[in-house]
CHARMM-style PDB file with segment names, atoms N, HN, CA, C and O in Angstrom:
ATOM      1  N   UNK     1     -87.315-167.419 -80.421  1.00  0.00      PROA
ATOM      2  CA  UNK     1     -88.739-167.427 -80.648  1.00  0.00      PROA
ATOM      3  C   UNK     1     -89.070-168.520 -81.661  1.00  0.00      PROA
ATOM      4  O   UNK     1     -88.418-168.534 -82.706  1.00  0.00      PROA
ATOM      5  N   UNK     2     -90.069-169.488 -81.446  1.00  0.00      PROA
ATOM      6  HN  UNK     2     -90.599-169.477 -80.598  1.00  0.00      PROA
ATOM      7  CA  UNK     2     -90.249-170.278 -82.215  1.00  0.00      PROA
ATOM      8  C   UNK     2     -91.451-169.768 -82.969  1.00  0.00      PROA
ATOM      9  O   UNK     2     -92.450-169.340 -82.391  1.00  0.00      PROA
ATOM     10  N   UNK     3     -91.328-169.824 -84.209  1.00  0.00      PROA
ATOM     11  HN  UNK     3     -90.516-170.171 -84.678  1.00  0.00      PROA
ATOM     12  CA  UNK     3     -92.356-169.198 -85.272  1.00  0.00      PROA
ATOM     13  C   UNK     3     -93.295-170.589 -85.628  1.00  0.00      PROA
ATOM     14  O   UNK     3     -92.687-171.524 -86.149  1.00  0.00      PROA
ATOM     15  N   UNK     4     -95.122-170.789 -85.293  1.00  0.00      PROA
ATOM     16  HN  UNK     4     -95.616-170.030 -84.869  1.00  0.00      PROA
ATOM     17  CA  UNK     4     -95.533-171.489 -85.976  1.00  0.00      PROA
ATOM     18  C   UNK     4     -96.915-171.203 -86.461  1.00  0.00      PROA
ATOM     19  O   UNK     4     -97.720-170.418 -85.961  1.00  0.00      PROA
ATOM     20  N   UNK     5     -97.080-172.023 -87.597  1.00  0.00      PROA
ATOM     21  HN  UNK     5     -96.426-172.661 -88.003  1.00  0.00      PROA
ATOM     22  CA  UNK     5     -98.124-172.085 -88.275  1.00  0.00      PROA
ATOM     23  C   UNK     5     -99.139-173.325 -87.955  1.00  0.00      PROA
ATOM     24  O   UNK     5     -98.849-174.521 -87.910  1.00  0.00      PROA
ATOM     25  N   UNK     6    -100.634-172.602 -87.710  1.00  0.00      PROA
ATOM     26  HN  UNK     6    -100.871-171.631 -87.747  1.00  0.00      PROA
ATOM     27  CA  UNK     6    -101.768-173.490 -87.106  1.00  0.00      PROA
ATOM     28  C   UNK     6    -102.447-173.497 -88.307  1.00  0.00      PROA
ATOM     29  O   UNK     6    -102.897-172.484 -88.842  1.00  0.00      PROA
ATOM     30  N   UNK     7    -102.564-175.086 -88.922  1.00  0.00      PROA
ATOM     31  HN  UNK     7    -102.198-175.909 -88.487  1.00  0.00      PROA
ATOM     32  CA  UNK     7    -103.667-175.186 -89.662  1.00  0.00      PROA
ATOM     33  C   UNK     7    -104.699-175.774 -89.242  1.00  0.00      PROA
ATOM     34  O   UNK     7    -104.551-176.775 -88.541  1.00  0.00      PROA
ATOM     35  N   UNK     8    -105.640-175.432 -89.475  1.00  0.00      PROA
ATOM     36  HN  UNK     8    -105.760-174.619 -90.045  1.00  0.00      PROA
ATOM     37  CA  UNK     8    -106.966-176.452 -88.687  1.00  0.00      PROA
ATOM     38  C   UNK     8    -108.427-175.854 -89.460  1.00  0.00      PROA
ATOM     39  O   UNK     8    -108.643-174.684 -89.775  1.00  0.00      PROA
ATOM     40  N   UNK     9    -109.267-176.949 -89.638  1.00  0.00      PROA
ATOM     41  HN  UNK     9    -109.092-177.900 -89.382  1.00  0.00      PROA
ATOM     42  CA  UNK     9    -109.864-176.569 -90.860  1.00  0.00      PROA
ATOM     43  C   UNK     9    -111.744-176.270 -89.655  1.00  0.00      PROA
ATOM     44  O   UNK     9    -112.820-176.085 -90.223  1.00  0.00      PROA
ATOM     45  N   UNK    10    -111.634-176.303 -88.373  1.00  0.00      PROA
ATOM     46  HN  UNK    10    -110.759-176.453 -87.912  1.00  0.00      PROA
ATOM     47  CA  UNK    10    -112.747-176.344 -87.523  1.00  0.00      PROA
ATOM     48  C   UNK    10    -112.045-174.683 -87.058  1.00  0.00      PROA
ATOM     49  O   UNK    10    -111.097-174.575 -86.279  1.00  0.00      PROA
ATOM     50  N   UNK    11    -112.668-173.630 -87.650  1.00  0.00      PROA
ATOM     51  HN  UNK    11    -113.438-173.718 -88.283  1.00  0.00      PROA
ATOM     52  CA  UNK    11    -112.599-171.835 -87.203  1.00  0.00      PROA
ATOM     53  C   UNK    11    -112.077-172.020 -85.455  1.00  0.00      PROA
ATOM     54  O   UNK    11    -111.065-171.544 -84.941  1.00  0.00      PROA
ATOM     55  N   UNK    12    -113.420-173.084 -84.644  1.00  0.00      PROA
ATOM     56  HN  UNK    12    -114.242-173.470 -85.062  1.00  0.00      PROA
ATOM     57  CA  UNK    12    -113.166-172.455 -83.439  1.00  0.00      PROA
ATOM     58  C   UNK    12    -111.941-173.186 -82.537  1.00  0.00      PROA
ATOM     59  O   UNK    12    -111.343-172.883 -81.505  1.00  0.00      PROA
ATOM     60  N   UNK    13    -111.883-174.610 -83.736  1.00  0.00      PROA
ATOM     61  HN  UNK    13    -112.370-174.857 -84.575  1.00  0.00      PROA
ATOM     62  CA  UNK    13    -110.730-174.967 -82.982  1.00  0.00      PROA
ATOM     63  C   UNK    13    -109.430-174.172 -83.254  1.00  0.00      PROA
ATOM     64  O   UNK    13    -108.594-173.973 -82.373  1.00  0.00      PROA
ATOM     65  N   UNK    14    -109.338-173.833 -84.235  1.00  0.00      PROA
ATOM     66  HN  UNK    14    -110.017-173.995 -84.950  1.00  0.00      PROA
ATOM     67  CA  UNK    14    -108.242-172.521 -84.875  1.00  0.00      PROA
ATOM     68  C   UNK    14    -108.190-171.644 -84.317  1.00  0.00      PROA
ATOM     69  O   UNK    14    -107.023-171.260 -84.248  1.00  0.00      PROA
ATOM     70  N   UNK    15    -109.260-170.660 -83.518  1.00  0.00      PROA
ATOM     71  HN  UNK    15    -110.209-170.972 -83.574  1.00  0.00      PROA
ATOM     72  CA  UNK    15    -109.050-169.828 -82.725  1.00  0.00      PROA
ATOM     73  C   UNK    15    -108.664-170.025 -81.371  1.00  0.00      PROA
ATOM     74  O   UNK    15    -108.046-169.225 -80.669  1.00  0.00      PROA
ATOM     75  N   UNK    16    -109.159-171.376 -81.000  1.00  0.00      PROA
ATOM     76  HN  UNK    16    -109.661-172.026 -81.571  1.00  0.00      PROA
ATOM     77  CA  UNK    16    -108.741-171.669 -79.445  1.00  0.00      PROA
ATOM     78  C   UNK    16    -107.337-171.968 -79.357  1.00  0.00      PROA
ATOM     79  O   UNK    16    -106.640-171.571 -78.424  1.00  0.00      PROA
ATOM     80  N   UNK    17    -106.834-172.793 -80.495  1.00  0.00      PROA
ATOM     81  HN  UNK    17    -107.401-173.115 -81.253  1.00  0.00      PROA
ATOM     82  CA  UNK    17    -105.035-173.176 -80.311  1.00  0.00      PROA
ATOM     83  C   UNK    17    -104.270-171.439 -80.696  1.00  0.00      PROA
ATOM     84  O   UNK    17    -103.148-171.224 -80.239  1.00  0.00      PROA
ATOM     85  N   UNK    18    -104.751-170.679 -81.265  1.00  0.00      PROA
ATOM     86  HN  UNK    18    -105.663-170.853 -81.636  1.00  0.00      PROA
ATOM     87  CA  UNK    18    -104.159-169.939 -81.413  1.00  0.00      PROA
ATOM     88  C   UNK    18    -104.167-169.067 -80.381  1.00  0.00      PROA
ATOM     89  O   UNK    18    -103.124-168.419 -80.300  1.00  0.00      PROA
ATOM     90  N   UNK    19    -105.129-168.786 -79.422  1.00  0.00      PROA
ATOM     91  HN  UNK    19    -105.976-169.312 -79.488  1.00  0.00      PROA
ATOM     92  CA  UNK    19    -105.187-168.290 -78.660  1.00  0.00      PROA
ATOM     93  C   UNK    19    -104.429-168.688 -77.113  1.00  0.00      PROA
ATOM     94  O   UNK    19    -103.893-168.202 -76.117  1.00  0.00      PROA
ATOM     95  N   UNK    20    -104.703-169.523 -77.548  1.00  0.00      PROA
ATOM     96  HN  UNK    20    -105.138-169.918 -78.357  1.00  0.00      PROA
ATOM     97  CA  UNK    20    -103.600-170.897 -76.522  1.00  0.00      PROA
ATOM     98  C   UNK    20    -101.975-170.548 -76.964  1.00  0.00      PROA
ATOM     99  O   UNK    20    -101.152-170.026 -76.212  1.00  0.00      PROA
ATOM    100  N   UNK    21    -101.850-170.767 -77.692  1.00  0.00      PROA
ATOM    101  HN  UNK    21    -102.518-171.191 -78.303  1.00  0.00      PROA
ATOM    102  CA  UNK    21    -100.074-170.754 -78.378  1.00  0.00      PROA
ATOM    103  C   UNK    21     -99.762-169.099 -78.499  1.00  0.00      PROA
ATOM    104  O   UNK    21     -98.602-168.883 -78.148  1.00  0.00      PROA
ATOM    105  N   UNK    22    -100.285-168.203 -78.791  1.00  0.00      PROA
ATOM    106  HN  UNK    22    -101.227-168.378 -79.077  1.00  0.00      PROA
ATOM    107  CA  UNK    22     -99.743-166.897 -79.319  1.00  0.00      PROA
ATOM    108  C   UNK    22     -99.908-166.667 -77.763  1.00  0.00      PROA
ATOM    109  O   UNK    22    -100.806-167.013 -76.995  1.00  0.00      PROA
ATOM    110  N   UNK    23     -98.294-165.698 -77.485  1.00  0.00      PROA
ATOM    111  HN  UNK    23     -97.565-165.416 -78.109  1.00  0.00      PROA
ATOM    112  CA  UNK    23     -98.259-165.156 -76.333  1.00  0.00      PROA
ATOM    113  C   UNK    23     -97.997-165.947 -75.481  1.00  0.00      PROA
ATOM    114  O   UNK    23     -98.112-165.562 -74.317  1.00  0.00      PROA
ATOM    115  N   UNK    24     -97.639-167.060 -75.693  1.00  0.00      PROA
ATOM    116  HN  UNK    24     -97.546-167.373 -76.639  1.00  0.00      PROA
ATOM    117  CA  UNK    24     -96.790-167.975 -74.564  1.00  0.00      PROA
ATOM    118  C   UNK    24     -95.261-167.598 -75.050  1.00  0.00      PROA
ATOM    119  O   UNK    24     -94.916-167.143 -76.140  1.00  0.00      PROA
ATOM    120  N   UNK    25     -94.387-167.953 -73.816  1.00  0.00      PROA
ATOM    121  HN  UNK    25     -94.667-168.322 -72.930  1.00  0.00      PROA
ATOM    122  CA  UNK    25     -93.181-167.643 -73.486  1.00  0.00      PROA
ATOM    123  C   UNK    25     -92.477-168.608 -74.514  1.00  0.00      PROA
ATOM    124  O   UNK    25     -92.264-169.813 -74.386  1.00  0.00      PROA
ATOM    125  N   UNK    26     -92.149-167.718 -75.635  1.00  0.00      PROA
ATOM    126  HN  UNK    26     -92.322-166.739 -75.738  1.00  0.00      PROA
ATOM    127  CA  UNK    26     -90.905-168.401 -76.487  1.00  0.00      PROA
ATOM    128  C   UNK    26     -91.738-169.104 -78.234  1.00  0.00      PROA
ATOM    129  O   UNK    26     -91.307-169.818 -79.139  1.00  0.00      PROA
ATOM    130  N   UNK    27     -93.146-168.366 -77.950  1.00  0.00      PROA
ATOM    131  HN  UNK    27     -93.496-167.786 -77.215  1.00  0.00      PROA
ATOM    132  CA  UNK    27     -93.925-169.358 -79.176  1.00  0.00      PROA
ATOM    133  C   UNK    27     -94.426-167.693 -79.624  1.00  0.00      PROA
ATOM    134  O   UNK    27     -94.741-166.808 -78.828  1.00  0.00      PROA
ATOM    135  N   UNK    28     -94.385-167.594 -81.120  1.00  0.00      PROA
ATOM    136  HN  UNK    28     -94.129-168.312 -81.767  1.00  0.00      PROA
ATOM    137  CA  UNK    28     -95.155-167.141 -82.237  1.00  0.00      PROA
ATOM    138  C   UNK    28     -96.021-167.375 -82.974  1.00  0.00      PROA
ATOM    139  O   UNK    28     -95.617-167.966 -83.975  1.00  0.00      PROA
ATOM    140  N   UNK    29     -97.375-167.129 -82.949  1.00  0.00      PROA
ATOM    141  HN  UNK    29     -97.702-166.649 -82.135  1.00  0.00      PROA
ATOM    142  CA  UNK    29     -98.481-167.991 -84.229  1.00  0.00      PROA
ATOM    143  C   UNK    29     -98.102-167.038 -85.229  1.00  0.00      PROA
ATOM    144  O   UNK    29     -98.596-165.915 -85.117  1.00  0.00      PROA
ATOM    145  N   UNK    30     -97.009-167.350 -86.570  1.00  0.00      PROA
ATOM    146  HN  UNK    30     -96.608-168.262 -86.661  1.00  0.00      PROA
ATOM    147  CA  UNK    30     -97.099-166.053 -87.551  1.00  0.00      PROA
ATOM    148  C   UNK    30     -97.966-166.628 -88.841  1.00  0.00      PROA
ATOM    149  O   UNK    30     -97.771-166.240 -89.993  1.00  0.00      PROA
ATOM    150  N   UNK    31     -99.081-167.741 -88.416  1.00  0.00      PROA
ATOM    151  HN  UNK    31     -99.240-168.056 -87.481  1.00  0.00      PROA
ATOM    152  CA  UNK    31    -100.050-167.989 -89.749  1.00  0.00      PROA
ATOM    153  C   UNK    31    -100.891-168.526 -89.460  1.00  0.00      PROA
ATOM    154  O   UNK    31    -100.714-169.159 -88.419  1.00  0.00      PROA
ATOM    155  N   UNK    32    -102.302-168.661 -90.107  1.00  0.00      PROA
ATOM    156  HN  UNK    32    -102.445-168.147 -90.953  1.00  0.00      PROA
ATOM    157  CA  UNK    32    -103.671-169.383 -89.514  1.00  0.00      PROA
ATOM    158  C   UNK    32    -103.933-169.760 -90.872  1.00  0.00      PROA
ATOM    159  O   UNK    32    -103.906-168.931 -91.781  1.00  0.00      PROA
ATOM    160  N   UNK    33    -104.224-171.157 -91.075  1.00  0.00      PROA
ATOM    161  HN  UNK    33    -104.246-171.831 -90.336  1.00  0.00      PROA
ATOM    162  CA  UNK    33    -104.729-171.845 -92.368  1.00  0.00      PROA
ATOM    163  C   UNK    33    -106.011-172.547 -92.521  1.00  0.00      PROA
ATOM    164  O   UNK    33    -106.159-173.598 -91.898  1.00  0.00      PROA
ATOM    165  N   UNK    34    -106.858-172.148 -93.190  1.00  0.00      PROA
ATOM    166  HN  UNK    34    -106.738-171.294 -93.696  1.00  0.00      PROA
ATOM    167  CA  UNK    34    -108.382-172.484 -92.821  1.00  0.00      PROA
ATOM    168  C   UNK    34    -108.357-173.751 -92.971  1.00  0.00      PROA
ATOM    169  O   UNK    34    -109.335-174.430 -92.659  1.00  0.00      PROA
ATOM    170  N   UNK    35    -106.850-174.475 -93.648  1.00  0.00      PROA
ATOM    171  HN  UNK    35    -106.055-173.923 -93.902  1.00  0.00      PROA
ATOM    172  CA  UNK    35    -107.442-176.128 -94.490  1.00  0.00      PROA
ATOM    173  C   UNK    35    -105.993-176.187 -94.754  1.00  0.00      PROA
ATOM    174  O   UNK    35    -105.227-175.224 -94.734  1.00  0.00      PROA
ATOM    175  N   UNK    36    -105.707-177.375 -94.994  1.00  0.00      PROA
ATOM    176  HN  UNK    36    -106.329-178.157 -95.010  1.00  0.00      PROA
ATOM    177  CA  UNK    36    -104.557-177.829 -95.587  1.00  0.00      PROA
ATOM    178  C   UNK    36    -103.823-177.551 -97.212  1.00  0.00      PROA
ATOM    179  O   UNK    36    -102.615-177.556 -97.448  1.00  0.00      PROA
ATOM    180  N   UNK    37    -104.770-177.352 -98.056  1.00  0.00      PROA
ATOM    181  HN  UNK    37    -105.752-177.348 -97.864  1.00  0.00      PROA
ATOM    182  CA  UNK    37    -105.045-176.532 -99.007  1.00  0.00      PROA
ATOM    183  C   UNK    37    -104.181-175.490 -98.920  1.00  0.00      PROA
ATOM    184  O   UNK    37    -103.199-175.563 -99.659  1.00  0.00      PROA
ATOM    185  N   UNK    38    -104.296-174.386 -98.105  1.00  0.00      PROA
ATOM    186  HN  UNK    38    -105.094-174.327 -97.505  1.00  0.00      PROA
ATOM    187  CA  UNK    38    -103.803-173.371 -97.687  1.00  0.00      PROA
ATOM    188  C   UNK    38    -103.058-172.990 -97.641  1.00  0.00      PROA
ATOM    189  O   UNK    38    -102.672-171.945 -98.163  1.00  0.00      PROA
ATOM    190  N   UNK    39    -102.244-174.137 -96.584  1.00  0.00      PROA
ATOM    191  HN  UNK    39    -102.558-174.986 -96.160  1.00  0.00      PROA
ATOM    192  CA  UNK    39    -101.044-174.231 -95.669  1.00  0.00      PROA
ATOM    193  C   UNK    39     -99.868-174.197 -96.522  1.00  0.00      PROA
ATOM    194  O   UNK    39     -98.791-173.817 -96.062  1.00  0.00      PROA
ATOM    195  N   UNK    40     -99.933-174.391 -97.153  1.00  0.00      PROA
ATOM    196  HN  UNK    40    -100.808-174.700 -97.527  1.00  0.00      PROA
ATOM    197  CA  UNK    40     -98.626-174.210 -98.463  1.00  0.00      PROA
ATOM    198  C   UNK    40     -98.135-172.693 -98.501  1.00  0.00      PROA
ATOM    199  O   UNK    40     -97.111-172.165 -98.068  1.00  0.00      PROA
ATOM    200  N   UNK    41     -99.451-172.093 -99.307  1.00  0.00      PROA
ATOM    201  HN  UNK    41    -100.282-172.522 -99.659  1.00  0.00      PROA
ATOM    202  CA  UNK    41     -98.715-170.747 -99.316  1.00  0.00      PROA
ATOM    203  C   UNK    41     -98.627-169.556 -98.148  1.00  0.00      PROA
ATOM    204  O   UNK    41     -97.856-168.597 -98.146  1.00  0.00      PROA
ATOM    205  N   UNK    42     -99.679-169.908 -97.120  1.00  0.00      PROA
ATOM    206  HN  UNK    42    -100.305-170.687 -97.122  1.00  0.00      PROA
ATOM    207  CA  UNK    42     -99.331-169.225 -95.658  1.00  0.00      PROA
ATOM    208  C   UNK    42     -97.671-169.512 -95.446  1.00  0.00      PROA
ATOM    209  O   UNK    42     -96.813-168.642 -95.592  1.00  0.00      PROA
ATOM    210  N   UNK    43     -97.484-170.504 -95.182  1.00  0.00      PROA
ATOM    211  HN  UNK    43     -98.181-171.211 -95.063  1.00  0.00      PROA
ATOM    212  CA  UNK    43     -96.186-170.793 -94.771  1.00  0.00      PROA
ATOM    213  C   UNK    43     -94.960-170.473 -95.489  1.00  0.00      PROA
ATOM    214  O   UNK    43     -93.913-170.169 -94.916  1.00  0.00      PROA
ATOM    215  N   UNK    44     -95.141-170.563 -97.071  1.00  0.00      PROA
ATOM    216  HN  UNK    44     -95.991-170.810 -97.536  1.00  0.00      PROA
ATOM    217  CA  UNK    44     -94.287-169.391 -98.018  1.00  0.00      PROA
ATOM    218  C   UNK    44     -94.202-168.343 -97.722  1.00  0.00      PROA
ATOM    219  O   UNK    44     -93.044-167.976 -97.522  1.00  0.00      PROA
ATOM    220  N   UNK    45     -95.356-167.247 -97.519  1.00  0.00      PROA
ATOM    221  HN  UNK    45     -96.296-167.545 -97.682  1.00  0.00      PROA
ATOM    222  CA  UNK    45     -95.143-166.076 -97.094  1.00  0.00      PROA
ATOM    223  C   UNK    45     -94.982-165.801 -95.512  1.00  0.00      PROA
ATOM    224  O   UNK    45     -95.139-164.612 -95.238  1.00  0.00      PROA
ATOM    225  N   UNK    46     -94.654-166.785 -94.215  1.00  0.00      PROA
ATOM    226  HN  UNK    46     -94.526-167.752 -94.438  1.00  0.00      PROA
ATOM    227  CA  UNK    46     -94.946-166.634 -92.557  1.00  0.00      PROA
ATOM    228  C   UNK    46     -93.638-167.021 -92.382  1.00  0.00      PROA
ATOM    229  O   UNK    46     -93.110-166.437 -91.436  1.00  0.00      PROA
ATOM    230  N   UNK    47     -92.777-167.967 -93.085  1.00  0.00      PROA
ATOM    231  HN  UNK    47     -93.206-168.441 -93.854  1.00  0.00      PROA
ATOM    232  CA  UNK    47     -91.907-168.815 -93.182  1.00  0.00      PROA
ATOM    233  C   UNK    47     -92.021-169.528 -91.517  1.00  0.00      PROA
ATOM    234  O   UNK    47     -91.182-169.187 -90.682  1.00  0.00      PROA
ATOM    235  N   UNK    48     -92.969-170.384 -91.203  1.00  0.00      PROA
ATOM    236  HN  UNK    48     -93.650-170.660 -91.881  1.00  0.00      PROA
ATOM    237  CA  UNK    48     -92.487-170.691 -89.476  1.00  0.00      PROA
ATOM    238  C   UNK    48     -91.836-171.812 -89.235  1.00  0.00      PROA
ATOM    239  O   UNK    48     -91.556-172.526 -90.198  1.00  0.00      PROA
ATOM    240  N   UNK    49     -91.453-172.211 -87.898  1.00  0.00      PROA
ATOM    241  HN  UNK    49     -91.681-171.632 -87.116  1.00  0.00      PROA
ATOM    242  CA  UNK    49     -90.339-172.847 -87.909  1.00  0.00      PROA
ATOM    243  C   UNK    49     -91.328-174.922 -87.248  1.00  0.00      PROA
ATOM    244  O   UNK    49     -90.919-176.082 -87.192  1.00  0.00      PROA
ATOM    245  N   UNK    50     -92.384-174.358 -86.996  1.00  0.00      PROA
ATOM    246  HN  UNK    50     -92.716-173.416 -87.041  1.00  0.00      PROA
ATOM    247  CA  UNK    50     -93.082-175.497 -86.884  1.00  0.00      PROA
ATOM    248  C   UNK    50     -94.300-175.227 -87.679  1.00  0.00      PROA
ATOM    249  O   UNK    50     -94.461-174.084 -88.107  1.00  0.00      PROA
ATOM    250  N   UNK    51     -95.695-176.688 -88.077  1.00  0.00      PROA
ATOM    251  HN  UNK    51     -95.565-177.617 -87.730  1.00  0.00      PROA
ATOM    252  CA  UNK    51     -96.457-176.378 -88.850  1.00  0.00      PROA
ATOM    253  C   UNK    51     -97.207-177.008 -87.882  1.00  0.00      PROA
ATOM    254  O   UNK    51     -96.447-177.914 -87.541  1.00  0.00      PROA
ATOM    255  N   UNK    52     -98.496-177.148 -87.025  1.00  0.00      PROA
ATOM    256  HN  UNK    52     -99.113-176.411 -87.302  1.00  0.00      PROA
ATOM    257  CA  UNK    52     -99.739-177.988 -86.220  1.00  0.00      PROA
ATOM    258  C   UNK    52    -100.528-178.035 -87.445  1.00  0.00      PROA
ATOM    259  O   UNK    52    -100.647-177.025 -88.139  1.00  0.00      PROA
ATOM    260  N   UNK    53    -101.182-179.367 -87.814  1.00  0.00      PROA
ATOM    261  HN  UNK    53    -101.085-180.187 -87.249  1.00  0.00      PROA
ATOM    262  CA  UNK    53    -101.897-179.615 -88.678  1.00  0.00      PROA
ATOM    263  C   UNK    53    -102.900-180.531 -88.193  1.00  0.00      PROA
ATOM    264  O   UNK    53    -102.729-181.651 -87.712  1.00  0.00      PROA
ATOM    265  N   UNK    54    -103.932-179.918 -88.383  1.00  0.00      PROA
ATOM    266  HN  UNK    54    -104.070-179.008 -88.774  1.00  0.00      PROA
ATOM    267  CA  UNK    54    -105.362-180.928 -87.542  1.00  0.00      PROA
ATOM    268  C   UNK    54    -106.572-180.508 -88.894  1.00  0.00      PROA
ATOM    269  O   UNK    54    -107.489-179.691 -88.811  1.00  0.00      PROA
ATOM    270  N   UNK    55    -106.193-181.379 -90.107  1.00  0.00      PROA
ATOM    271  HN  UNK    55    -105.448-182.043 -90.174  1.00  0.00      PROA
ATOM    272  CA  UNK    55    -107.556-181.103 -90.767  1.00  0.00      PROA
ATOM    273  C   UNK    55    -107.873-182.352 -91.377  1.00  0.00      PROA
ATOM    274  O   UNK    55    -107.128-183.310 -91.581  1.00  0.00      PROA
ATOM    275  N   UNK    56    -109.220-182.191 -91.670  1.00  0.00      PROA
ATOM    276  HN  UNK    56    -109.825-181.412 -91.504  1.00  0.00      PROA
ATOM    277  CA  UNK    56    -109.291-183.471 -92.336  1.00  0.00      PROA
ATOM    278  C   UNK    56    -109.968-184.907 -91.508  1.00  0.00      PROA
ATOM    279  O   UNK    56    -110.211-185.990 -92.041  1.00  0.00      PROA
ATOM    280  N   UNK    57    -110.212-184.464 -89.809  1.00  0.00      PROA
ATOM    281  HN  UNK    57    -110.015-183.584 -89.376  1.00  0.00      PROA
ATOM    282  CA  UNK    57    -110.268-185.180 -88.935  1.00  0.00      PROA
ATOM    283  C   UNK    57    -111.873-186.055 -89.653  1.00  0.00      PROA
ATOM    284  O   UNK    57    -111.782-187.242 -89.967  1.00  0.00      PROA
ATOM    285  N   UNK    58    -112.619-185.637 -89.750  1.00  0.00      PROA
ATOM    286  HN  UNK    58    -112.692-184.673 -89.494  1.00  0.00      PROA
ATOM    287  CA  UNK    58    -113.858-186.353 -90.334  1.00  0.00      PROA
ATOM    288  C   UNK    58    -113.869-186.849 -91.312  1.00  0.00      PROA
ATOM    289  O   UNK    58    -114.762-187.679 -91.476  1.00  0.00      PROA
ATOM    290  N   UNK    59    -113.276-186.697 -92.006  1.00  0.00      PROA
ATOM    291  HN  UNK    59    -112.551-186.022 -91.872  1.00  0.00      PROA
ATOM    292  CA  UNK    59    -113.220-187.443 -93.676  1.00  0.00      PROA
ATOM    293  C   UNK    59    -112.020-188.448 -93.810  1.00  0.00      PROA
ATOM    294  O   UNK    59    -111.718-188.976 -94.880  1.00  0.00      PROA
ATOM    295  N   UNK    60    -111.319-188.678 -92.540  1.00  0.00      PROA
ATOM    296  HN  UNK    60    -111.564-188.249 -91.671  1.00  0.00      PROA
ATOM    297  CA  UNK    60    -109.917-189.374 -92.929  1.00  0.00      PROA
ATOM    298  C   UNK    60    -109.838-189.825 -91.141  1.00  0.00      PROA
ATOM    299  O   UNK    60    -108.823-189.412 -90.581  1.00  0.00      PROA
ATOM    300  N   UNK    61    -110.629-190.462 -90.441  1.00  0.00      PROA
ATOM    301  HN  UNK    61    -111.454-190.798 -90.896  1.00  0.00      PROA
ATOM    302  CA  UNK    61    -110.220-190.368 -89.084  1.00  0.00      PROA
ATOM    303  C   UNK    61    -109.210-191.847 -89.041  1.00  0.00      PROA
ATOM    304  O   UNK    61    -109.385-192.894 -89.664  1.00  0.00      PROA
ATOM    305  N   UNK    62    -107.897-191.409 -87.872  1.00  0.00      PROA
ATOM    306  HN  UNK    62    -107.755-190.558 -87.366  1.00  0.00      PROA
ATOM    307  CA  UNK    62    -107.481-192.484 -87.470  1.00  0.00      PROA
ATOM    308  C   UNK    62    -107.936-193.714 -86.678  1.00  0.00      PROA
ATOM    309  O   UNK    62    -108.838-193.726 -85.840  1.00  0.00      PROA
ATOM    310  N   UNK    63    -107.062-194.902 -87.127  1.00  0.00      PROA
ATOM    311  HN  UNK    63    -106.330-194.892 -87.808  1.00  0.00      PROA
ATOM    312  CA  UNK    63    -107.726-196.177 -86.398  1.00  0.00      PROA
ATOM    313  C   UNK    63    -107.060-195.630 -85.365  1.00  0.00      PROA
ATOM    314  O   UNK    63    -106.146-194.828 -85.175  1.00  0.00      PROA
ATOM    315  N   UNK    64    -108.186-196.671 -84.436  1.00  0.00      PROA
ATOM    316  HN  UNK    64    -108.928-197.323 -84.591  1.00  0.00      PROA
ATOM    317  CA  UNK    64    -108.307-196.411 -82.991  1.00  0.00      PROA
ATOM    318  C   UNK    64    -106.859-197.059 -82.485  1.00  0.00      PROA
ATOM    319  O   UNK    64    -106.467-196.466 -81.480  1.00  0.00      PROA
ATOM    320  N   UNK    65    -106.138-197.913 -82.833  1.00  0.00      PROA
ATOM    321  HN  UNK    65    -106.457-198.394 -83.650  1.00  0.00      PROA
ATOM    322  CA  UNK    65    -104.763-198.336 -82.684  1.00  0.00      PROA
ATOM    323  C   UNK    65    -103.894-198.550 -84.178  1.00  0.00      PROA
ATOM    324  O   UNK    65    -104.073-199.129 -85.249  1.00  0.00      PROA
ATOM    325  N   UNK    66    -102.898-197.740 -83.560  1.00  0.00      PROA
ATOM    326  HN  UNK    66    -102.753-197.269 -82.690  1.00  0.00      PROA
ATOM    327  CA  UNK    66    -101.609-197.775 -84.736  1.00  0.00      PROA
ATOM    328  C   UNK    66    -101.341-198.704 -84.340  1.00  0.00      PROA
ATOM    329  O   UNK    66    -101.249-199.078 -83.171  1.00  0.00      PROA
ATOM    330  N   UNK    67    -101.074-199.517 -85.841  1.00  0.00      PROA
ATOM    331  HN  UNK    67    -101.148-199.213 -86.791  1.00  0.00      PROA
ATOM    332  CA  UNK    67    -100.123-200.896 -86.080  1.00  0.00      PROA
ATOM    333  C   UNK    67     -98.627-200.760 -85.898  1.00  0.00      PROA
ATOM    334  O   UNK    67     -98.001-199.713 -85.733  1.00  0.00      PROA
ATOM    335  N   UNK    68     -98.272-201.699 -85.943  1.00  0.00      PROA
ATOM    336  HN  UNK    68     -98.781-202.550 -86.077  1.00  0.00      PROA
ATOM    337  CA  UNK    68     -96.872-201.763 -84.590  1.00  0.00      PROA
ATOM    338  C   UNK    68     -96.199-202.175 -85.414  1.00  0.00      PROA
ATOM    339  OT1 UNK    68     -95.026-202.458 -85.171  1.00  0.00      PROA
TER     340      UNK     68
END
């Protein structure tokens, strides 16, 4: 079972990946992190074995091409 932790700082996108990922064959959501902030001590106490991190997208967006 792979244990992971969804941080994502948009509620409904947090509920849709989690709802997406929990209950698929071989995946665990054992933490939900409103913000990156967060994600520290969720994951101290969830211990999971992957972390999805999507916050921050508006205040920090990537260039449209990574440099090579």
């Amino acid at each position: 079972m792979i244990k992971v932790l969804v941080a994502e700082d948009m509620q409904v996108g947090r509920a849709g990946l989690v709802a997406r990922l929990d209950g698929e064959f071989g995946i665990e959501v054992v933490g939900r992190a409103p913000d990156a902030r967060a994600a520290p001590d969720i994951a101290q106490r969830s211990e999971p074995d992957v972390a999805h991190f999507a916050t921050g997208r508006r205040r920090h967006p990537l260039p449209a091409r990574h440099p090579r």
